[in-house]
HTML snippet that shows the backbone in 3Dmol.js (N, CA, C, O; Angstrom):
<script src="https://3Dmol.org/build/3Dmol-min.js"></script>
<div id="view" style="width:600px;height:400px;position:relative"></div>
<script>
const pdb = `
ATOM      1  N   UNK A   1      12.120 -13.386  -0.492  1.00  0.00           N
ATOM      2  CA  UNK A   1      11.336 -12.558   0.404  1.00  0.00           C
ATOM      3  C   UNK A   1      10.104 -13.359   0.822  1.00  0.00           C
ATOM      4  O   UNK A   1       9.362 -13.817  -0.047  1.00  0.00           O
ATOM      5  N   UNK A   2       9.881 -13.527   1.995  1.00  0.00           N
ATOM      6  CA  UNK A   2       8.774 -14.325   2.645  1.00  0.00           C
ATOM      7  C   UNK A   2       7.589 -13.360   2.794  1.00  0.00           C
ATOM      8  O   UNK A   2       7.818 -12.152   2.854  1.00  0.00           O
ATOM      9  N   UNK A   3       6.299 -13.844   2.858  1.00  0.00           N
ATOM     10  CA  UNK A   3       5.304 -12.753   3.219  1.00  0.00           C
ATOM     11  C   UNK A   3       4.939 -13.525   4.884  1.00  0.00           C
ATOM     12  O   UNK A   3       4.761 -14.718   5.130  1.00  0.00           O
ATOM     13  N   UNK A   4       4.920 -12.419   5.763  1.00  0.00           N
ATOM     14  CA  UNK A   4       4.655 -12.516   7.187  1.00  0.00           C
ATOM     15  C   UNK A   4       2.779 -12.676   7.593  1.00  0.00           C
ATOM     16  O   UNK A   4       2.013 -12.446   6.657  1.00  0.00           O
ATOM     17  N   UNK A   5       2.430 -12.895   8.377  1.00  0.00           N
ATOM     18  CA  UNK A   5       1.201 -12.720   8.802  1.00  0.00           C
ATOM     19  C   UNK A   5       0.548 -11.456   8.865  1.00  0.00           C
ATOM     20  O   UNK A   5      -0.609 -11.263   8.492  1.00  0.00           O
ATOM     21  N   UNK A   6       1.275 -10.642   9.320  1.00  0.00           N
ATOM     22  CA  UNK A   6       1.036  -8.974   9.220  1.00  0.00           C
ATOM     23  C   UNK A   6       1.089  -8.839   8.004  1.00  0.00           C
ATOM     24  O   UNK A   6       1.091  -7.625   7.800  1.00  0.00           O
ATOM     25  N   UNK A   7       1.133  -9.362   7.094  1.00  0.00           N
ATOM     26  CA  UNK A   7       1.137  -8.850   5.415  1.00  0.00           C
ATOM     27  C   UNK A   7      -0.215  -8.836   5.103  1.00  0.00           C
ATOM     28  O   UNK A   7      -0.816  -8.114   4.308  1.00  0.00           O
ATOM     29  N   UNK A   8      -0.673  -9.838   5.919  1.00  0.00           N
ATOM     30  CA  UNK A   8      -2.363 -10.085   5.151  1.00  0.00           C
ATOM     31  C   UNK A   8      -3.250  -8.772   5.562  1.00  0.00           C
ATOM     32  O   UNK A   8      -4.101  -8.249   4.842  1.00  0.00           O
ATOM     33  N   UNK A   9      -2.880  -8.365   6.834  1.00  0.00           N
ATOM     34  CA  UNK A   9      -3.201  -7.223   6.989  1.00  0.00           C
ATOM     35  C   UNK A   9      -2.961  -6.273   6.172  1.00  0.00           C
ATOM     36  O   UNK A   9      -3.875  -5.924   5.425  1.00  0.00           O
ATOM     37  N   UNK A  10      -2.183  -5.871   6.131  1.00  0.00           N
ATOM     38  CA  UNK A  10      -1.680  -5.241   5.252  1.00  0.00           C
ATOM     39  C   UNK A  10      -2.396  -4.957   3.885  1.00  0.00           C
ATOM     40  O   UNK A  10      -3.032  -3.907   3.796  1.00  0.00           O
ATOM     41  N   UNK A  11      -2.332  -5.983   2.597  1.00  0.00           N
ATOM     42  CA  UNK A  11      -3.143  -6.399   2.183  1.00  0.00           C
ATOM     43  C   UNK A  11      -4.561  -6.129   1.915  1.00  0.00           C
ATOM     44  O   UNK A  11      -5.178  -5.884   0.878  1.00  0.00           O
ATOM     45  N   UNK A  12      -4.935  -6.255   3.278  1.00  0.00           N
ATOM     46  CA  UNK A  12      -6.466  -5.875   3.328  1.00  0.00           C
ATOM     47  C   UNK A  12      -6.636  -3.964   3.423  1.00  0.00           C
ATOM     48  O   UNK A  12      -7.418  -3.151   2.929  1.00  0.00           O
ATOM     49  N   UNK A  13      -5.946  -3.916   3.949  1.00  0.00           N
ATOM     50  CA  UNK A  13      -5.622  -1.999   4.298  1.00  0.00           C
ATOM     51  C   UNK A  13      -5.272  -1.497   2.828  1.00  0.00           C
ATOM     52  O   UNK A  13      -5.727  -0.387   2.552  1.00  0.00           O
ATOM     53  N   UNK A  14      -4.473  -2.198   1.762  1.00  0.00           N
ATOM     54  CA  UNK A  14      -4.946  -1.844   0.949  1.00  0.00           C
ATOM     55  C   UNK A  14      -5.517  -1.777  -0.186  1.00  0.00           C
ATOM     56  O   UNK A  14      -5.353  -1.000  -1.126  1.00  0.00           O
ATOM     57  N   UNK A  15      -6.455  -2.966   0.019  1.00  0.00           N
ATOM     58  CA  UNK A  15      -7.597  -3.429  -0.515  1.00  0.00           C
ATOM     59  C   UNK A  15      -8.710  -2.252  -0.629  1.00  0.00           C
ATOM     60  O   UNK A  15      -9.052  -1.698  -1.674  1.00  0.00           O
ATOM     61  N   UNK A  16      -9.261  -1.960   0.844  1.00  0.00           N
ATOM     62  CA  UNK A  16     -10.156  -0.835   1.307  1.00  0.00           C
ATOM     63  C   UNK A  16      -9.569   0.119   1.579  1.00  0.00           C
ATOM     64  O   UNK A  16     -10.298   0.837   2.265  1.00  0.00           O
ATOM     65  N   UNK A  17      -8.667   0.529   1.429  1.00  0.00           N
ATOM     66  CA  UNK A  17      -7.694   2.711   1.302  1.00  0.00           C
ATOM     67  C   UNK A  17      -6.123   1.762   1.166  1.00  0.00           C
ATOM     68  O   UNK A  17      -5.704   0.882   1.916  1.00  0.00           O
ATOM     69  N   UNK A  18      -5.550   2.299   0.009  1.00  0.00           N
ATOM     70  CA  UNK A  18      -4.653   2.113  -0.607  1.00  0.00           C
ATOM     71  C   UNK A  18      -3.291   2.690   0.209  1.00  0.00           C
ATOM     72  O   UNK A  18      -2.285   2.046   0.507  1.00  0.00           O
ATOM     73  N   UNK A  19      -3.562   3.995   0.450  1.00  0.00           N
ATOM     74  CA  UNK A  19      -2.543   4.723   1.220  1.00  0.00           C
ATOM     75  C   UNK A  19      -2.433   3.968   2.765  1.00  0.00           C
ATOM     76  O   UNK A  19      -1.350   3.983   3.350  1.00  0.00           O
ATOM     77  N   UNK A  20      -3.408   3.432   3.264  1.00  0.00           N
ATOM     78  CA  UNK A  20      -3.140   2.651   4.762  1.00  0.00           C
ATOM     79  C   UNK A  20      -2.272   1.372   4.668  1.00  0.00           C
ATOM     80  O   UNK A  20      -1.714   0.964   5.686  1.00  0.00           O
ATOM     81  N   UNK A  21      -2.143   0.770   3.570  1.00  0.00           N
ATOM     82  CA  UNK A  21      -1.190  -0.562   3.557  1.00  0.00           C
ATOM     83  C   UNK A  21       0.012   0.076   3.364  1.00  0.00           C
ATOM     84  O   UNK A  21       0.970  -0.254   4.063  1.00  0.00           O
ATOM     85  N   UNK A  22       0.135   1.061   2.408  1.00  0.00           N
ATOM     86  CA  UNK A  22       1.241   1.638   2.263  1.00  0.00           C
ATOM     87  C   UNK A  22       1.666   2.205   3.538  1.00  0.00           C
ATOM     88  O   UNK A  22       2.813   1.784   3.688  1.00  0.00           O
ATOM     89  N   UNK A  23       1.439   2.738   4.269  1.00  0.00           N
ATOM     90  CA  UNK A  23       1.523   3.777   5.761  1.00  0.00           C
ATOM     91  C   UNK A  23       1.907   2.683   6.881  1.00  0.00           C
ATOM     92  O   UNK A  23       2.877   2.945   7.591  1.00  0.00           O
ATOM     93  N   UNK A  24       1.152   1.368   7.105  1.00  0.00           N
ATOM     94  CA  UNK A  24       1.657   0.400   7.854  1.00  0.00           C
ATOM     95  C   UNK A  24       3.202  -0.398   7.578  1.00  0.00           C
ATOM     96  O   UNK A  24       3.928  -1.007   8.364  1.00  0.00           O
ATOM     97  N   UNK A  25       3.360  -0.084   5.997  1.00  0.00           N
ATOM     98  CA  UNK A  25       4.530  -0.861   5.758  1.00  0.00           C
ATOM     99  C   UNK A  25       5.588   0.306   5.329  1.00  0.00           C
ATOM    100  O   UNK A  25       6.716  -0.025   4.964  1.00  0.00           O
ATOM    101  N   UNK A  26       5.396   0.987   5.355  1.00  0.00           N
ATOM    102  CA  UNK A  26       6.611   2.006   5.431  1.00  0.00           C
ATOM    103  C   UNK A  26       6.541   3.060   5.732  1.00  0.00           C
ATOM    104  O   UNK A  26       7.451   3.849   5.481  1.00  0.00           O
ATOM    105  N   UNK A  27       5.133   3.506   6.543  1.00  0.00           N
ATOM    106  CA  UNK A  27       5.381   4.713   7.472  1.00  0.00           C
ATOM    107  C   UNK A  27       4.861   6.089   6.082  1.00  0.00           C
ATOM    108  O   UNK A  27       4.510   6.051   4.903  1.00  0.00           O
ATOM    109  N   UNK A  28       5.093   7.148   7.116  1.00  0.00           N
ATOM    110  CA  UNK A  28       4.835   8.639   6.220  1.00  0.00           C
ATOM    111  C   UNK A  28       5.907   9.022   5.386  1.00  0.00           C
ATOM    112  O   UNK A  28       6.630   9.944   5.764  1.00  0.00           O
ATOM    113  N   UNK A  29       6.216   8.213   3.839  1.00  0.00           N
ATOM    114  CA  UNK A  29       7.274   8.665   3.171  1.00  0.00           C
ATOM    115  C   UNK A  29       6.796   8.959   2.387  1.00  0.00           C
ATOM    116  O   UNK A  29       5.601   9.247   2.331  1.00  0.00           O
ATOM    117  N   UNK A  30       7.903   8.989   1.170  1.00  0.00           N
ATOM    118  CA  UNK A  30       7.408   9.035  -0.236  1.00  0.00           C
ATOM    119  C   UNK A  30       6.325   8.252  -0.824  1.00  0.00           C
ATOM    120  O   UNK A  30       5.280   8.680  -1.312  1.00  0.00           O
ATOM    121  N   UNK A  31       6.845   6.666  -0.672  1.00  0.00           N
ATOM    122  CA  UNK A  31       5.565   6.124  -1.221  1.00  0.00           C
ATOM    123  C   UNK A  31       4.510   6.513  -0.532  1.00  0.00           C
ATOM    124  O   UNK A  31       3.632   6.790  -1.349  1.00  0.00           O
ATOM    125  N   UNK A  32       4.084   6.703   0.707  1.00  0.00           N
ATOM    126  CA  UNK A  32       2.852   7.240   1.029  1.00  0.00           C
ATOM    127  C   UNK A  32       2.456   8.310   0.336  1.00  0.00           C
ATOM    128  O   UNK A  32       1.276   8.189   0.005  1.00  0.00           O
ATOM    129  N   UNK A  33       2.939   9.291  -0.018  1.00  0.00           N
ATOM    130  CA  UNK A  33       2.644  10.234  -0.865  1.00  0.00           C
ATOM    131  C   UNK A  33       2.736   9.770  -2.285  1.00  0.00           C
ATOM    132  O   UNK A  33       2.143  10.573  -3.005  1.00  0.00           O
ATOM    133  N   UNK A  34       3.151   8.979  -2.820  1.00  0.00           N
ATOM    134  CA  UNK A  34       2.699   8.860  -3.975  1.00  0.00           C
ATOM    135  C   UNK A  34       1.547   7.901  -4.363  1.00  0.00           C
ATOM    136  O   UNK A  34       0.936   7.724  -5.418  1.00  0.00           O
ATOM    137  N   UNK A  35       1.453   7.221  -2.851  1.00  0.00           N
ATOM    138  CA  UNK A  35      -0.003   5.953  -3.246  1.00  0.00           C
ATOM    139  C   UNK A  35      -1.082   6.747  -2.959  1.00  0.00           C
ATOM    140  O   UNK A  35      -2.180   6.229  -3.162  1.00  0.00           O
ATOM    141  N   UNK A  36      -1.052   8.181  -2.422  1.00  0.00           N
ATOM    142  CA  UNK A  36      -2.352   8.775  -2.361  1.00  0.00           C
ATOM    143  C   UNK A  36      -2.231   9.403  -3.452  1.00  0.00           C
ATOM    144  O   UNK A  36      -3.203   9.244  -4.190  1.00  0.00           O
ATOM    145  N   UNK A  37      -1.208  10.232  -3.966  1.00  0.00           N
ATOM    146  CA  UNK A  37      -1.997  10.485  -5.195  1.00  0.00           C
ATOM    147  C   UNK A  37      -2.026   9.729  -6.632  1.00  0.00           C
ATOM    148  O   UNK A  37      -2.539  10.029  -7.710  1.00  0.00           O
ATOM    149  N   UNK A  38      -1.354   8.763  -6.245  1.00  0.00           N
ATOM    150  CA  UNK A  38      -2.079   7.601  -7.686  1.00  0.00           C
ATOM    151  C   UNK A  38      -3.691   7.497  -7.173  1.00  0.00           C
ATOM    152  O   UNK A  38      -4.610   7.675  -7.972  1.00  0.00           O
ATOM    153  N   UNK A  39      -3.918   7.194  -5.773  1.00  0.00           N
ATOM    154  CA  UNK A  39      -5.219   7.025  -5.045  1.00  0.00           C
ATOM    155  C   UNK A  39      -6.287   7.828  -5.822  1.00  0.00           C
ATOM    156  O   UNK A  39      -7.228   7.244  -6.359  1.00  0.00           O
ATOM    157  N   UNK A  40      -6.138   9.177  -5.879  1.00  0.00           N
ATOM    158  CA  UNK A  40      -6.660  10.046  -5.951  1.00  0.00           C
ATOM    159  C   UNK A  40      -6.916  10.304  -7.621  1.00  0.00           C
ATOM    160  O   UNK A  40      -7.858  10.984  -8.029  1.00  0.00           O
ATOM    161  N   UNK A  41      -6.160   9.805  -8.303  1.00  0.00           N
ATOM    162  CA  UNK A  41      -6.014   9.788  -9.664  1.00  0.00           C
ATOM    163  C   UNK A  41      -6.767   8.964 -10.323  1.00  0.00           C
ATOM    164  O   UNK A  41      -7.303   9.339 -11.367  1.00  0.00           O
ATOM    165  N   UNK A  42      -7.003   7.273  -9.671  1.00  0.00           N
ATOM    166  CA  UNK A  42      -7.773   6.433  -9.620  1.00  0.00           C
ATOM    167  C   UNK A  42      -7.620   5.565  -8.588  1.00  0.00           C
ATOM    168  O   UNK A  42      -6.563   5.652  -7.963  1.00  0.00           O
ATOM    169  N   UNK A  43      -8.383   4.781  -8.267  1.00  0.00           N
ATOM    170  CA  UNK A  43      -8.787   3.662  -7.101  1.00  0.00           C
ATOM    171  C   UNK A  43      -7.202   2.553  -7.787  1.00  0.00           C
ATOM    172  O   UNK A  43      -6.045   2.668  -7.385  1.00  0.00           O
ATOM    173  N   UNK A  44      -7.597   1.786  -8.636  1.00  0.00           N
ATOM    174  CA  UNK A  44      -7.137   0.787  -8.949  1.00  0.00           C
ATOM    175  C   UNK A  44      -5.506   0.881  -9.189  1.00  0.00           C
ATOM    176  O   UNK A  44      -4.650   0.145  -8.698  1.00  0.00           O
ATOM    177  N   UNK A  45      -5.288   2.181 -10.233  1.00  0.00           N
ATOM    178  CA  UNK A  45      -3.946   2.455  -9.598  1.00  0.00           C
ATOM    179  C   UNK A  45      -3.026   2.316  -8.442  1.00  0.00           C
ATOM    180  O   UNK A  45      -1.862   1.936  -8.321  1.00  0.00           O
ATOM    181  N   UNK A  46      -4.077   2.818  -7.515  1.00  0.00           N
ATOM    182  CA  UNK A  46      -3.375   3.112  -5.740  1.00  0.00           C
ATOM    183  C   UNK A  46      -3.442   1.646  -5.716  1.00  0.00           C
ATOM    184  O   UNK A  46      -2.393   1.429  -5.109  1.00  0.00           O
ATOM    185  N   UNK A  47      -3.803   0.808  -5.886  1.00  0.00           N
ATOM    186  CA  UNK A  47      -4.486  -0.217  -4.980  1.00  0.00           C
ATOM    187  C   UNK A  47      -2.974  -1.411  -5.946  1.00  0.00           C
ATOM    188  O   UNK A  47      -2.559  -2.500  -5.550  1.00  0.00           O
ATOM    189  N   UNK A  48      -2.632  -0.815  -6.913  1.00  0.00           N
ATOM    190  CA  UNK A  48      -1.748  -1.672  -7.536  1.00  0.00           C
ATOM    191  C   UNK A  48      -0.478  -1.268  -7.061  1.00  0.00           C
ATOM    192  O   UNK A  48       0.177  -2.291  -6.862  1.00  0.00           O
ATOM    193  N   UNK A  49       0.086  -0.394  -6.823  1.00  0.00           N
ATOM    194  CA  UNK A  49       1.050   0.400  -6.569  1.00  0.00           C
ATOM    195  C   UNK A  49       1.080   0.325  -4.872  1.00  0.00           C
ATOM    196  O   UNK A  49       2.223   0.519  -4.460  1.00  0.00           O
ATOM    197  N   UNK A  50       0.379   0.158  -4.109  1.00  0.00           N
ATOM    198  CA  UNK A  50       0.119  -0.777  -2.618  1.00  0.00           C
ATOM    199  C   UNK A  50       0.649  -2.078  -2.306  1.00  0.00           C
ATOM    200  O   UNK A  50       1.260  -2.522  -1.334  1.00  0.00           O
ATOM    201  N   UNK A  51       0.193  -2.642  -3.552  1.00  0.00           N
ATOM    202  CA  UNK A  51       0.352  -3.997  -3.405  1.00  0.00           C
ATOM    203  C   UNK A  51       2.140  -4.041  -3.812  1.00  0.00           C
ATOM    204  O   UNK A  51       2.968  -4.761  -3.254  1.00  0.00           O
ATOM    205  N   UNK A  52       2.325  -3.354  -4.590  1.00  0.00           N
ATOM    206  CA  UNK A  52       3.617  -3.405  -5.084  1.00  0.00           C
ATOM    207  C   UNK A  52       4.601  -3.275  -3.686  1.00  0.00           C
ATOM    208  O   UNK A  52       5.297  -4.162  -3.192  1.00  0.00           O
ATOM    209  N   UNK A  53       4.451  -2.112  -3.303  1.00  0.00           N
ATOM    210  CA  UNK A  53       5.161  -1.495  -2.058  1.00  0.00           C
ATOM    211  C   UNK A  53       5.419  -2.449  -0.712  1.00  0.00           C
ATOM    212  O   UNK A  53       6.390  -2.465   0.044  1.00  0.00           O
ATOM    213  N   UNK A  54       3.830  -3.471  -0.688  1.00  0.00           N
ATOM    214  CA  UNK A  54       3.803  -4.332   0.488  1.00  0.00           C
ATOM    215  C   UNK A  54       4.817  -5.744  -0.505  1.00  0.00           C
ATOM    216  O   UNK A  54       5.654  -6.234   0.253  1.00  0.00           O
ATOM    217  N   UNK A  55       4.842  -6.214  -1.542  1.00  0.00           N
ATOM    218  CA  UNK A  55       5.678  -7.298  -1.538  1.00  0.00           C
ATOM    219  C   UNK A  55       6.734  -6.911  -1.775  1.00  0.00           C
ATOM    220  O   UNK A  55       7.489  -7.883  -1.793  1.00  0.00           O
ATOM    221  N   UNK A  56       7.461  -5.651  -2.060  1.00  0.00           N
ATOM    222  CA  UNK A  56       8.847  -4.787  -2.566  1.00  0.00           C
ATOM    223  C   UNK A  56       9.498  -4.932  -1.042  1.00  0.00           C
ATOM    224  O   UNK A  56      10.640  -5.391  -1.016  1.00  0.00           O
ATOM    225  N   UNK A  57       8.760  -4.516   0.485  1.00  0.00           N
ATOM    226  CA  UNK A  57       9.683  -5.019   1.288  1.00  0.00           C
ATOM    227  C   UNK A  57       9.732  -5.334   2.174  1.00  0.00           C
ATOM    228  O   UNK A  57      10.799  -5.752   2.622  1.00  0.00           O
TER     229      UNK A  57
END
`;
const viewer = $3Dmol.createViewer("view");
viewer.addModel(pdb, "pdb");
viewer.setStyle({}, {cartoon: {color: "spectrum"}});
viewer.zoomTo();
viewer.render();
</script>
């Protein structure tokens, strides 16, 4: 799996709101709903579980 240029974006979206990297790379699904409420549960969670989602695909 290669990372694209749009990844870094990515990346950064969810660096600063966790649920927006998630939302650019796969839209209003499940994981969006579940990176807000890891989000919401804690920062660092969301922000790990983001990152996961953006190199998963």
């Amino acid at each position: 799996m290669a990372l694209t240029c749009s990844d870094i974006f990515k990346f950064i979206g969810a660096v600063i709101l966790p649920p927006l990297g998630v939302f650019m790379e796969t839209g209003c699904g499940m994981s969006f709903l579940i990176c807000c409420v890891l989000t919401l549960c804690g920062y660092i969670p969301g922000i790990i579980y983001a990152i996961y989602v953006i190199t998963r695909y």
